[in-house]
Backbone atoms as SQL, in Angstrom:
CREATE TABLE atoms (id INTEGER PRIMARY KEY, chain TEXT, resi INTEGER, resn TEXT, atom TEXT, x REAL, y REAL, z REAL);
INSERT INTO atoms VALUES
  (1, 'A', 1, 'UNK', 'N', 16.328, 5.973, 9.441),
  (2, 'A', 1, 'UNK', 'CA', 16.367, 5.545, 8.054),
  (3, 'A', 1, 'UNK', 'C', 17.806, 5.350, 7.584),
  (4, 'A', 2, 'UNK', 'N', 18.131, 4.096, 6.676),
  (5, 'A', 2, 'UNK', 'CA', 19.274, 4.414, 6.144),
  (6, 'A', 2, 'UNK', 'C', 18.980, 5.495, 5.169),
  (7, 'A', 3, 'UNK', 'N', 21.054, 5.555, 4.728),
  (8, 'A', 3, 'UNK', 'CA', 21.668, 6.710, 4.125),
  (9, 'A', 3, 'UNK', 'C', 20.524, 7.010, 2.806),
  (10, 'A', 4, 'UNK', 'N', 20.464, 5.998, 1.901),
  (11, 'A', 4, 'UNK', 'CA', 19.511, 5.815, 0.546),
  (12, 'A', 4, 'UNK', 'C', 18.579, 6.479, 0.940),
  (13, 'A', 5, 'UNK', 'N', 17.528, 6.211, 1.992),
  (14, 'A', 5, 'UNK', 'CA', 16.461, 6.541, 2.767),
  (15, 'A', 5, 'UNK', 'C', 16.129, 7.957, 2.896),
  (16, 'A', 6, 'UNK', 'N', 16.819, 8.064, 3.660),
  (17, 'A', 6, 'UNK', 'CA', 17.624, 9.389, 4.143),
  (18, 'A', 6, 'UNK', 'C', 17.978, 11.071, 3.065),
  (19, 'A', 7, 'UNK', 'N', 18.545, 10.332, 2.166),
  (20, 'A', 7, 'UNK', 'CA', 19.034, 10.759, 1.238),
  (21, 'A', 7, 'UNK', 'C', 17.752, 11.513, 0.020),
  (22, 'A', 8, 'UNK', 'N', 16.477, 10.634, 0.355),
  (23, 'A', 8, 'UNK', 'CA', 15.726, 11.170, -0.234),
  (24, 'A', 8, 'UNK', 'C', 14.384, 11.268, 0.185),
  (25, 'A', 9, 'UNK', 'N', 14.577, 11.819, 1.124),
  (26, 'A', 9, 'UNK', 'CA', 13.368, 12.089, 2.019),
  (27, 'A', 9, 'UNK', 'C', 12.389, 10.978, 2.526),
  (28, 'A', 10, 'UNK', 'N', 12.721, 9.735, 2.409),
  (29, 'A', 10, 'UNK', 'CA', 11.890, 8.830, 2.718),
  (30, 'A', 10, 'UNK', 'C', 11.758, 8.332, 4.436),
  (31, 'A', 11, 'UNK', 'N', 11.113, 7.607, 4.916),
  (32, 'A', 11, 'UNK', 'CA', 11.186, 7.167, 6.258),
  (33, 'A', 11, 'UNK', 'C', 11.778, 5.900, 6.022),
  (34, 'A', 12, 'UNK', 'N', 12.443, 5.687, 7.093),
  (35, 'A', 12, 'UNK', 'CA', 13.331, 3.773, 6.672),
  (36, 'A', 12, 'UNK', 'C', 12.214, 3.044, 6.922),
  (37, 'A', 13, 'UNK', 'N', 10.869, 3.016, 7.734),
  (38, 'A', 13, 'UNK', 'CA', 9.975, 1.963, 8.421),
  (39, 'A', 13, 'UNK', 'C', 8.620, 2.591, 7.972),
  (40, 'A', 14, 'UNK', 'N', 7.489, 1.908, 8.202),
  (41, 'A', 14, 'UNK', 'CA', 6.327, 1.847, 7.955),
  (42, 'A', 14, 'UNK', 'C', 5.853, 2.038, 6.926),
  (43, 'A', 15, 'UNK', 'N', 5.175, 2.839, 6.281),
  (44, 'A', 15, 'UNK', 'CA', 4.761, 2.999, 4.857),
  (45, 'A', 15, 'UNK', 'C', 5.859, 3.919, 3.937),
  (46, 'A', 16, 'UNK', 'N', 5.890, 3.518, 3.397),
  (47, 'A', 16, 'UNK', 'CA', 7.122, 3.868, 2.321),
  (48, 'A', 16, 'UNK', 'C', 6.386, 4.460, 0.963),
  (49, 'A', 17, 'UNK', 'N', 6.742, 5.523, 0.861),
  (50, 'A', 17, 'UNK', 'CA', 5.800, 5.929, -0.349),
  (51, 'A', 17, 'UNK', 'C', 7.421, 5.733, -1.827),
  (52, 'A', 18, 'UNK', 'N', 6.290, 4.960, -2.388),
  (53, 'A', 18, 'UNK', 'CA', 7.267, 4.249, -3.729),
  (54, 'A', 18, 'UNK', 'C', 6.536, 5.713, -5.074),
  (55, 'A', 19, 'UNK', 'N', 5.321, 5.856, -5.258),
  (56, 'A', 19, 'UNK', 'CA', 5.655, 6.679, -6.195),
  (57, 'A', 19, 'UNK', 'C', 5.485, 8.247, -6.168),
  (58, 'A', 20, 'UNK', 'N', 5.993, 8.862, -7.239),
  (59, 'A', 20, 'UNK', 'CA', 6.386, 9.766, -6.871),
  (60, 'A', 20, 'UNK', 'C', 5.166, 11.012, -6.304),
  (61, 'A', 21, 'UNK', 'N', 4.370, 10.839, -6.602),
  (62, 'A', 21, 'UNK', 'CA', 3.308, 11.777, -6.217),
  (63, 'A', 21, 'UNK', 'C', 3.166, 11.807, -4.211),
  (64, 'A', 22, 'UNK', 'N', 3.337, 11.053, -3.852),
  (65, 'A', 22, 'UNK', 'CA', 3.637, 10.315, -2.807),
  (66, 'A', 22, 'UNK', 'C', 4.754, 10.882, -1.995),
  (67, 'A', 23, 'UNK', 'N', 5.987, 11.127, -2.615),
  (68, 'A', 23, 'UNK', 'CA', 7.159, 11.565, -2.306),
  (69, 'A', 23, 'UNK', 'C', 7.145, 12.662, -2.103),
  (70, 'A', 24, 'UNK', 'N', 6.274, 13.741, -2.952),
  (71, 'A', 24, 'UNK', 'CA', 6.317, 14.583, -2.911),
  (72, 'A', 24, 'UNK', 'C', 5.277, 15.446, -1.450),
  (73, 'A', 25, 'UNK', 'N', 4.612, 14.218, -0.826),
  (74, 'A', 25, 'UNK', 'CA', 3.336, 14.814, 0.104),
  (75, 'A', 25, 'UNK', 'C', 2.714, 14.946, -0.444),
  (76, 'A', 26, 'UNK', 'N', 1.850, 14.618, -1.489),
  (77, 'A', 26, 'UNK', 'CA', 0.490, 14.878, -1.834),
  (78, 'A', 26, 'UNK', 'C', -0.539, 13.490, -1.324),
  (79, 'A', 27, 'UNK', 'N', 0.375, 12.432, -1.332),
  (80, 'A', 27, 'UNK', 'CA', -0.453, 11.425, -0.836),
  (81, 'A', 27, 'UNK', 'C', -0.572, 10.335, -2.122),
  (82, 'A', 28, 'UNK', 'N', -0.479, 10.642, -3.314),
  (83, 'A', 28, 'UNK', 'CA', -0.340, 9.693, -4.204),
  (84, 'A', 28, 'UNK', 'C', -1.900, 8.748, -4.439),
  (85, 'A', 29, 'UNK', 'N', -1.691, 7.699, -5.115),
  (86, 'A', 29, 'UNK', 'CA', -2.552, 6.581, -5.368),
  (87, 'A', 29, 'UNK', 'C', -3.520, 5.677, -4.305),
  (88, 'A', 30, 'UNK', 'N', -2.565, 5.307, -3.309),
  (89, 'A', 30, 'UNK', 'CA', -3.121, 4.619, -2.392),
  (90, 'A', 30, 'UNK', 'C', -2.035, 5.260, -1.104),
  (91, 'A', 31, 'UNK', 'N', -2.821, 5.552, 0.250),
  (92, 'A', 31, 'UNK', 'CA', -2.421, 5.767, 1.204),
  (93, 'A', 31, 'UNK', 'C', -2.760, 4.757, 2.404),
  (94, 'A', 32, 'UNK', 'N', -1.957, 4.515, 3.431),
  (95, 'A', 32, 'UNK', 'CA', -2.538, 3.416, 4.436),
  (96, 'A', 32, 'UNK', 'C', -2.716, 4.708, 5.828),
  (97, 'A', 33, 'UNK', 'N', -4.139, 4.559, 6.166),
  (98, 'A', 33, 'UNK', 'CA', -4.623, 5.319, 6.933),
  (99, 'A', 33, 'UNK', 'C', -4.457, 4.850, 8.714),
  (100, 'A', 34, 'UNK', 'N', -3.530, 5.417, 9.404),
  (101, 'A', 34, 'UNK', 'CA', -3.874, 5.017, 10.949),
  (102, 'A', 34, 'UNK', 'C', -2.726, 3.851, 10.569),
  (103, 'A', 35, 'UNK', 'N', -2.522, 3.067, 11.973),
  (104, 'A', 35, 'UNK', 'CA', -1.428, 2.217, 12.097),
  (105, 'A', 35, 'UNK', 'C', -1.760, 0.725, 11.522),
  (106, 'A', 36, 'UNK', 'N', -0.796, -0.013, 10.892),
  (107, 'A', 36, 'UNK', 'CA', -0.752, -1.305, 10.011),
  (108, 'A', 36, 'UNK', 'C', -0.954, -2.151, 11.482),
  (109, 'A', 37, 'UNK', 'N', -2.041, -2.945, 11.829),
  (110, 'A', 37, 'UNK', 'CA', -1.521, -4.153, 12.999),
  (111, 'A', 37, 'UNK', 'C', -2.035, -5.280, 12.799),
  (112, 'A', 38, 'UNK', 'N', -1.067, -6.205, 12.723),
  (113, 'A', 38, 'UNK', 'CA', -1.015, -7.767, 12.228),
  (114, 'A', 38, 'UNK', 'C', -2.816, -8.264, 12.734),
  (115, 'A', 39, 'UNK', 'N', -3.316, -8.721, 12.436),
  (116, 'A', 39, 'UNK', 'CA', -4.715, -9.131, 12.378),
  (117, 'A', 39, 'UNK', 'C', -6.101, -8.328, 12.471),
  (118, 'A', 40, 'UNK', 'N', -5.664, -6.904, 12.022),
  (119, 'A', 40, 'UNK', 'CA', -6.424, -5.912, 11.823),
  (120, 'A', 40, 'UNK', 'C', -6.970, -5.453, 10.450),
  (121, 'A', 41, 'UNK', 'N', -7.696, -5.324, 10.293),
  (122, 'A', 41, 'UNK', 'CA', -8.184, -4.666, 8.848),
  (123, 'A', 41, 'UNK', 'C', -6.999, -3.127, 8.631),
  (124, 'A', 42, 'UNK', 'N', -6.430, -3.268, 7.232),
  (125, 'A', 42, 'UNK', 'CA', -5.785, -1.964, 7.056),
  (126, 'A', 42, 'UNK', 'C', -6.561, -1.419, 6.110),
  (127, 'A', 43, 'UNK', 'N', -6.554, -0.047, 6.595),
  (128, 'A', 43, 'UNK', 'CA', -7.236, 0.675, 6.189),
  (129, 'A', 43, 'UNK', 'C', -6.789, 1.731, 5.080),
  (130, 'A', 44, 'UNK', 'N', -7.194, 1.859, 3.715),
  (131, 'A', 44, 'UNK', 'CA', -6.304, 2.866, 2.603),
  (132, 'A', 44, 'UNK', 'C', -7.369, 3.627, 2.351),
  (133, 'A', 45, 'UNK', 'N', -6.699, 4.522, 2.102),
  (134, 'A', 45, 'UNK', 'CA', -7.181, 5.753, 1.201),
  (135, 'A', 45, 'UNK', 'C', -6.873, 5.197, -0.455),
  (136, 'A', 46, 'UNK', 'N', -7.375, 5.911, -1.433),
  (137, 'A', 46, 'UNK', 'CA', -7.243, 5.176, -2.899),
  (138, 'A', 46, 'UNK', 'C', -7.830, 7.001, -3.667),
  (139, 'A', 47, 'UNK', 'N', -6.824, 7.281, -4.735),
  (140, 'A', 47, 'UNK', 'CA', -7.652, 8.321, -5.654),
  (141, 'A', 47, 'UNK', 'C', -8.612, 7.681, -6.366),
  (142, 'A', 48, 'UNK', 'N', -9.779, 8.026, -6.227),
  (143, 'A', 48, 'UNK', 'CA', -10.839, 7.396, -7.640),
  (144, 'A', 48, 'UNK', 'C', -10.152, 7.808, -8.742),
  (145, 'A', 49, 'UNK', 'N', -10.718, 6.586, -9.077),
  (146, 'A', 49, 'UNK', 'CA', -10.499, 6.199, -11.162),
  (147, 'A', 49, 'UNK', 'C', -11.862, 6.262, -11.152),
  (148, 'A', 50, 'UNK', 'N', -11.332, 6.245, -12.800),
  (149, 'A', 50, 'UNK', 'CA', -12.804, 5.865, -13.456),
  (150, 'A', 50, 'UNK', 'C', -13.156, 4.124, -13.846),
  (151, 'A', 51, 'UNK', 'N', -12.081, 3.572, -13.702),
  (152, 'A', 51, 'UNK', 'CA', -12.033, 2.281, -13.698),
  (153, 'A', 51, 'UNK', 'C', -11.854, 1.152, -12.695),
  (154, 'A', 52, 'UNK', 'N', -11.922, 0.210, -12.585),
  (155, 'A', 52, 'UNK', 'CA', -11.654, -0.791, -11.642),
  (156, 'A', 52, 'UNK', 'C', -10.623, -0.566, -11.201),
  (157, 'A', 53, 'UNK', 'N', -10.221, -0.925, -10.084),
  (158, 'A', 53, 'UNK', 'CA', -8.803, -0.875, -9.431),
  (159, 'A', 53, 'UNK', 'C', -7.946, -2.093, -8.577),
  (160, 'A', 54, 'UNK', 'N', -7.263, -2.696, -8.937),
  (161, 'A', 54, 'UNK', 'CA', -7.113, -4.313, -7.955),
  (162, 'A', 54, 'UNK', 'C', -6.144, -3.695, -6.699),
  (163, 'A', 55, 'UNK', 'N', -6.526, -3.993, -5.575),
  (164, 'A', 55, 'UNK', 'CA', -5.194, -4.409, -4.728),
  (165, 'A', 55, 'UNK', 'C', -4.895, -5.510, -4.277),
  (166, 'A', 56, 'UNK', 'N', -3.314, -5.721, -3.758),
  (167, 'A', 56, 'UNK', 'CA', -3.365, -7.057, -3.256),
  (168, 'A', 56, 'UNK', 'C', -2.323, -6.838, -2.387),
  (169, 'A', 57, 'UNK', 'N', -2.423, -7.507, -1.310),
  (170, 'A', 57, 'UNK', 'CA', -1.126, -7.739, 0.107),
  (171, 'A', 57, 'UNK', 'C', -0.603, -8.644, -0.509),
  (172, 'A', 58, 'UNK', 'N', 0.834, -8.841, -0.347),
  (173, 'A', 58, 'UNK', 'CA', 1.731, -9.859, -1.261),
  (174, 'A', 58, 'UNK', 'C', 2.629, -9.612, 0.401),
  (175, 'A', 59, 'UNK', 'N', 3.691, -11.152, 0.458),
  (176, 'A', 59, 'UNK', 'CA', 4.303, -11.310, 1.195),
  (177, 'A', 59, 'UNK', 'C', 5.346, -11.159, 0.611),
  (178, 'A', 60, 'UNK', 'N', 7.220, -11.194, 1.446),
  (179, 'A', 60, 'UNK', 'CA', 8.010, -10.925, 1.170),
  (180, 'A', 60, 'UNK', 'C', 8.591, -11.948, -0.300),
  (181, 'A', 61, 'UNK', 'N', 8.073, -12.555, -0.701),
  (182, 'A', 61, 'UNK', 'CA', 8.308, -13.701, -1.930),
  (183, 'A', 61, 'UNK', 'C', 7.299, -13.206, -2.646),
  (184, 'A', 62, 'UNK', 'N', 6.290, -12.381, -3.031),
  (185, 'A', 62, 'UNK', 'CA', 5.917, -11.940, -4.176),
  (186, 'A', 62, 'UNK', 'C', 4.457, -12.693, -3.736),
  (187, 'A', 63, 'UNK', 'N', 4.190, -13.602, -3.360),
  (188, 'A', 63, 'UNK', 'CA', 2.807, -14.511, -3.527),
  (189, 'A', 63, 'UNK', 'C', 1.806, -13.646, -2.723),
  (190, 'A', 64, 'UNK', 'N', 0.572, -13.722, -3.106),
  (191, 'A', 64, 'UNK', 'CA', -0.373, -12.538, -3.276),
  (192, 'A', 64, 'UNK', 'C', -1.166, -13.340, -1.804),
  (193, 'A', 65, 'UNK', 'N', -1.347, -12.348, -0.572),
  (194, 'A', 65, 'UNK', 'CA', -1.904, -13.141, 1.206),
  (195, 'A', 65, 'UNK', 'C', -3.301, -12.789, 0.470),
  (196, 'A', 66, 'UNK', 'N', -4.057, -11.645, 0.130),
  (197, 'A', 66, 'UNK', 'CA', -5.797, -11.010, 0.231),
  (198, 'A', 66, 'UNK', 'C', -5.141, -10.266, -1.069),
  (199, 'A', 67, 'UNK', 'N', -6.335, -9.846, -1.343),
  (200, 'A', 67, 'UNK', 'CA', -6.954, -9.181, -2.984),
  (201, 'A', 67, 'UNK', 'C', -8.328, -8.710, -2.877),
  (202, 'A', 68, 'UNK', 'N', -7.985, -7.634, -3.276),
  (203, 'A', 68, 'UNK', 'CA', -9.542, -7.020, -3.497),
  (204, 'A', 68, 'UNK', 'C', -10.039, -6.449, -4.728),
  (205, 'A', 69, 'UNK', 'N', -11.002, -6.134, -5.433),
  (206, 'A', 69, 'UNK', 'CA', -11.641, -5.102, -6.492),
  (207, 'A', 69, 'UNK', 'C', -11.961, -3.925, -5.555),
  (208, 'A', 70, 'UNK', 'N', -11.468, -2.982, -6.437),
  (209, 'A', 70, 'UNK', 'CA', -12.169, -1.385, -5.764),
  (210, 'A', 70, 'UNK', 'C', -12.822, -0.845, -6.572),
  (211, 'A', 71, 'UNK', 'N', -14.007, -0.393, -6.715),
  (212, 'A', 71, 'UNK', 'CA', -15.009, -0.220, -7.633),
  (213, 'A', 71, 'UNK', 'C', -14.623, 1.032, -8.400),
  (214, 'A', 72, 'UNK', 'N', -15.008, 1.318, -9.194),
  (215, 'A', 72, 'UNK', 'CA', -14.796, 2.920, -9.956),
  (216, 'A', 72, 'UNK', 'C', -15.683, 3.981, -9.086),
  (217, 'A', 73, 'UNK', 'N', -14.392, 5.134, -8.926),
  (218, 'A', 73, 'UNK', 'CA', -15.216, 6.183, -7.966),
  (219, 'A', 73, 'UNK', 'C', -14.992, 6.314, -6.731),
  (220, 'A', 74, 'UNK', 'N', -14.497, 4.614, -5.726),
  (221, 'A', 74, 'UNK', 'CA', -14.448, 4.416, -4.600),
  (222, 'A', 74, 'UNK', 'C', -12.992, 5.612, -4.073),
  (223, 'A', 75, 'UNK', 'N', -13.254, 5.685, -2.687),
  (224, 'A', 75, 'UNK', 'CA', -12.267, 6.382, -2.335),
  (225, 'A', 75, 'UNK', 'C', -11.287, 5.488, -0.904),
  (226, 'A', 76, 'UNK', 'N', -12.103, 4.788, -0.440),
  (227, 'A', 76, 'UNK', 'CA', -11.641, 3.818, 0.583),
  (228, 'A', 76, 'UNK', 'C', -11.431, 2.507, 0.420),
  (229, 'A', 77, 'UNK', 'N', -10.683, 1.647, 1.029),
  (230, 'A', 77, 'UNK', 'CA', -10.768, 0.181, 0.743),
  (231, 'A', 77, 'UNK', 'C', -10.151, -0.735, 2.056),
  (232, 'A', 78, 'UNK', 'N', -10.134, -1.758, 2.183),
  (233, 'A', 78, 'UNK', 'CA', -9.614, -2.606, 3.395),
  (234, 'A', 78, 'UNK', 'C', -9.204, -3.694, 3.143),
  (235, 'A', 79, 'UNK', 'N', -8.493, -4.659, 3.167),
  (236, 'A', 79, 'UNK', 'CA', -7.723, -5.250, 3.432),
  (237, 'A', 79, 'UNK', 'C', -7.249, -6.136, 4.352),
  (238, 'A', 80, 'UNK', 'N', -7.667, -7.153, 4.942),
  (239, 'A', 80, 'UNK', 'CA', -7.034, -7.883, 6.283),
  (240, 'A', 80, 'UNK', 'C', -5.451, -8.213, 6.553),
  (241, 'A', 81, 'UNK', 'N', -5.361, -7.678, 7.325),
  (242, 'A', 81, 'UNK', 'CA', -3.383, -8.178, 7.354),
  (243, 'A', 81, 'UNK', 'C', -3.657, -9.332, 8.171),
  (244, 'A', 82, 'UNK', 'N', -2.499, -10.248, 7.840),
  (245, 'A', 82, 'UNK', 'CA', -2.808, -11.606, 8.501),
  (246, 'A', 82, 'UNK', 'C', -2.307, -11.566, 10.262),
  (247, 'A', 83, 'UNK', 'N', -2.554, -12.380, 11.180),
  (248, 'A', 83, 'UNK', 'CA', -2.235, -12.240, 12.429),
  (249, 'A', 83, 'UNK', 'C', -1.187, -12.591, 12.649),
  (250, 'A', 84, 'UNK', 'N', 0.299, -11.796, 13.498),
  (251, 'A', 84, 'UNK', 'CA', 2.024, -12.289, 13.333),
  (252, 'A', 84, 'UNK', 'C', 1.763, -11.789, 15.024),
  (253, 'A', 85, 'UNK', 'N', 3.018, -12.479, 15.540),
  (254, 'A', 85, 'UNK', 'CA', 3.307, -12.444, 17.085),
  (255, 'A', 85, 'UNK', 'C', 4.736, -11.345, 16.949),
  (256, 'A', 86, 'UNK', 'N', 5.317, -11.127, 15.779),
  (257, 'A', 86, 'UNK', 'CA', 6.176, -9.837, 15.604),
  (258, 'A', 86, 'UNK', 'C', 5.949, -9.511, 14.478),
  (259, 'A', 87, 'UNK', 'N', 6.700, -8.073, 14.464),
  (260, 'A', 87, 'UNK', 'CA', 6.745, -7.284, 13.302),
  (261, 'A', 87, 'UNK', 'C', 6.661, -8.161, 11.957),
  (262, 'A', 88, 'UNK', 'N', 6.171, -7.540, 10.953),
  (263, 'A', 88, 'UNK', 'CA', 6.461, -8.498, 9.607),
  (264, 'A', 88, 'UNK', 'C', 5.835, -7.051, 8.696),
  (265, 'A', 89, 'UNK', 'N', 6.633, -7.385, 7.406),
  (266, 'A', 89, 'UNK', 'CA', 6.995, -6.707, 6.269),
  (267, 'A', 89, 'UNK', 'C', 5.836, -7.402, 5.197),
  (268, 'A', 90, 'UNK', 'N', 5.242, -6.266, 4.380),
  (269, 'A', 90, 'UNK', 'CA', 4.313, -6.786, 3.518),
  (270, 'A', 90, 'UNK', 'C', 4.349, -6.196, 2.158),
  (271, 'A', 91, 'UNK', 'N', 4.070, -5.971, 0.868),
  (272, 'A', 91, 'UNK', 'CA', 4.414, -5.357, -0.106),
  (273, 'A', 91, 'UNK', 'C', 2.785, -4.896, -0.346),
  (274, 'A', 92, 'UNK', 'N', 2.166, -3.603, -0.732),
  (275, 'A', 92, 'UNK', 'CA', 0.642, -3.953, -1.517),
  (276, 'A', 92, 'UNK', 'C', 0.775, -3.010, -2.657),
  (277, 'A', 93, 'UNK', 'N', 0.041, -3.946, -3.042),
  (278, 'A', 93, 'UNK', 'CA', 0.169, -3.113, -4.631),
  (279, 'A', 93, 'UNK', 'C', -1.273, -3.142, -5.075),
  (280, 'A', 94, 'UNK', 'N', -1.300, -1.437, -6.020),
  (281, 'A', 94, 'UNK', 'CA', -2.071, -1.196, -6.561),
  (282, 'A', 94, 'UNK', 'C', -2.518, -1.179, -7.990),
  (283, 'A', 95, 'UNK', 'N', -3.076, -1.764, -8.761),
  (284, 'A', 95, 'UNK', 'CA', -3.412, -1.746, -10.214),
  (285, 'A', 95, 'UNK', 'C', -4.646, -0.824, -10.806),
  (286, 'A', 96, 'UNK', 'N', -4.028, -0.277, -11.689),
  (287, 'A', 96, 'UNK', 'CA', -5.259, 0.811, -12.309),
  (288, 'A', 96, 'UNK', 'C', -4.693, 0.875, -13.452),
  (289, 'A', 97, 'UNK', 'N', -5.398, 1.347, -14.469),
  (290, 'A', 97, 'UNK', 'CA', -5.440, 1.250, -15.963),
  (291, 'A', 97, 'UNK', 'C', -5.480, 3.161, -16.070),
  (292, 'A', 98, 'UNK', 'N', -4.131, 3.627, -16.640),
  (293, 'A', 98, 'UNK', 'CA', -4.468, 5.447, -16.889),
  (294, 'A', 98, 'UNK', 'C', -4.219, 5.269, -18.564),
  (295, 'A', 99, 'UNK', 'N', -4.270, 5.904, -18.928),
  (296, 'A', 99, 'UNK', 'CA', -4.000, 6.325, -20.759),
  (297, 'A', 99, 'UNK', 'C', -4.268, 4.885, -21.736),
  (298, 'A', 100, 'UNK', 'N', -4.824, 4.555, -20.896),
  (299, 'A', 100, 'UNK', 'CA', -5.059, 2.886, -21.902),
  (300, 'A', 100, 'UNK', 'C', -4.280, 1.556, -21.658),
  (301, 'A', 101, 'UNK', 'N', -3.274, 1.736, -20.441),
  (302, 'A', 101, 'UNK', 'CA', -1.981, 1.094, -19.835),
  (303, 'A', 101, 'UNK', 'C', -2.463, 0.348, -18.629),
  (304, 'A', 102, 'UNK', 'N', -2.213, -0.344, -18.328),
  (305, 'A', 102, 'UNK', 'CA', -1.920, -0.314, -16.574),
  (306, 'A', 102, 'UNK', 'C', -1.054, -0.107, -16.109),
  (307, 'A', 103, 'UNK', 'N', -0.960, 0.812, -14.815),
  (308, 'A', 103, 'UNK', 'CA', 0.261, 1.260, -13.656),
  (309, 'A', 103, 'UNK', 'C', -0.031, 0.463, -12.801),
  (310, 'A', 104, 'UNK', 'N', 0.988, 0.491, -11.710),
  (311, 'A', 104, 'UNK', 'CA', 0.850, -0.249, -10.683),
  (312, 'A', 104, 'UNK', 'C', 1.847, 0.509, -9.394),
  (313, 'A', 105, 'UNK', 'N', 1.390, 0.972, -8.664),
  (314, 'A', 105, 'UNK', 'CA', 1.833, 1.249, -7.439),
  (315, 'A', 105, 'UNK', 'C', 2.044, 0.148, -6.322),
  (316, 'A', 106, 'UNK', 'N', 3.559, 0.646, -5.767),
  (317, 'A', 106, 'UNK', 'CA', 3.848, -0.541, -5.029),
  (318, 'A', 106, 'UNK', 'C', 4.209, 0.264, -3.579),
  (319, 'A', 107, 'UNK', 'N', 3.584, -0.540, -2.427),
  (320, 'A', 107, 'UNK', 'CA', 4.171, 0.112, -1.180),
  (321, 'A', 107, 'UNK', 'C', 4.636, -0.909, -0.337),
  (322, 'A', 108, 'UNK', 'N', 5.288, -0.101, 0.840),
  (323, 'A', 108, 'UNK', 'CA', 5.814, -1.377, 1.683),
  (324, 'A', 108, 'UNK', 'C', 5.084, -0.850, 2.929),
  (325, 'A', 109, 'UNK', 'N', 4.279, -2.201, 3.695),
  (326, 'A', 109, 'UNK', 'CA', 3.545, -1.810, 4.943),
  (327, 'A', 109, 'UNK', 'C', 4.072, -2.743, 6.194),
  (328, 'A', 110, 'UNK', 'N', 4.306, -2.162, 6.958),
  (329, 'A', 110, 'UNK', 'CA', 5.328, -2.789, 8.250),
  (330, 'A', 110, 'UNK', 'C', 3.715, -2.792, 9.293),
  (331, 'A', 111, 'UNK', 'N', 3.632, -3.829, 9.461),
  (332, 'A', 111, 'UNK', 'CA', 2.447, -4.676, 10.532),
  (333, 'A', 111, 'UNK', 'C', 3.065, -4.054, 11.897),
  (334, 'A', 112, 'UNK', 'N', 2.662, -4.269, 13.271),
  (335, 'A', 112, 'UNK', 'CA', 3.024, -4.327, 14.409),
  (336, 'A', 112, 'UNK', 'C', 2.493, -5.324, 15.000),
  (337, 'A', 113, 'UNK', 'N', 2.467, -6.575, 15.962),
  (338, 'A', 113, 'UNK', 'CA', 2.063, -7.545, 16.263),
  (339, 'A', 113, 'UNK', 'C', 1.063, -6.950, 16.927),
  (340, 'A', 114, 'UNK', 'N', 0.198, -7.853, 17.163),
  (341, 'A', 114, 'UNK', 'CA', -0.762, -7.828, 17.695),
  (342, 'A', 114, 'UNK', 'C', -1.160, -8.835, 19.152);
């Protein structure tokens, strides 16, 4: 990991936990379960809400690859990562509505070719 990285307990590669519940090891909002591989279904963990929940794989430019609804209650969800002949970098983000707001959790998921 770089120094930044490093510096605060994070890993430099694979899932990157962005918020803080996450940071701390508890596992946070959304977790990616087992290894990210380019034309594989990824697999998350998700805390139930009581409300709808969106995710979406976004590429390194922000534009949204798959999207899903996660129902209220759900605890699992999937995702297709697209098929790459090397490594590639993906952003997913999570949307949920707490105190009347929406949050949004953001992670970074490193594919392995396939």
């Amino acid at each position: 990991p770089d120094a930044a990285s490093a510096a605060l307990g994070l890993p430099g590669e694979g899932v990157t936990p962005i918020d803080t519940a996450s940071a701390t090891g508890t596992g946070g909002m959304v977790v990616v379960e087992g290894h990210a591989v380019a034309g594989k279904p990824l697999k998350l963990r998700v805390a139930p809400q009581a409300s709808p929940m969106r995710i979406e794989l976004e590429d390194d430019t922000g534009a949204v690859i798959e999207e899903s609804e996660i129902a209220p209650h759900v605890t699992r969800a999937t995702l297709p990562l697209p098929p790459a002949t090397a490594r590639a970098t993906y952003l997913l983000a999570l949307h949920y509505t707490r105190n009347g707001g929406e949050e949004t959790v953001i992670r970074t998921v490193v594919a392995a070719p396939h």
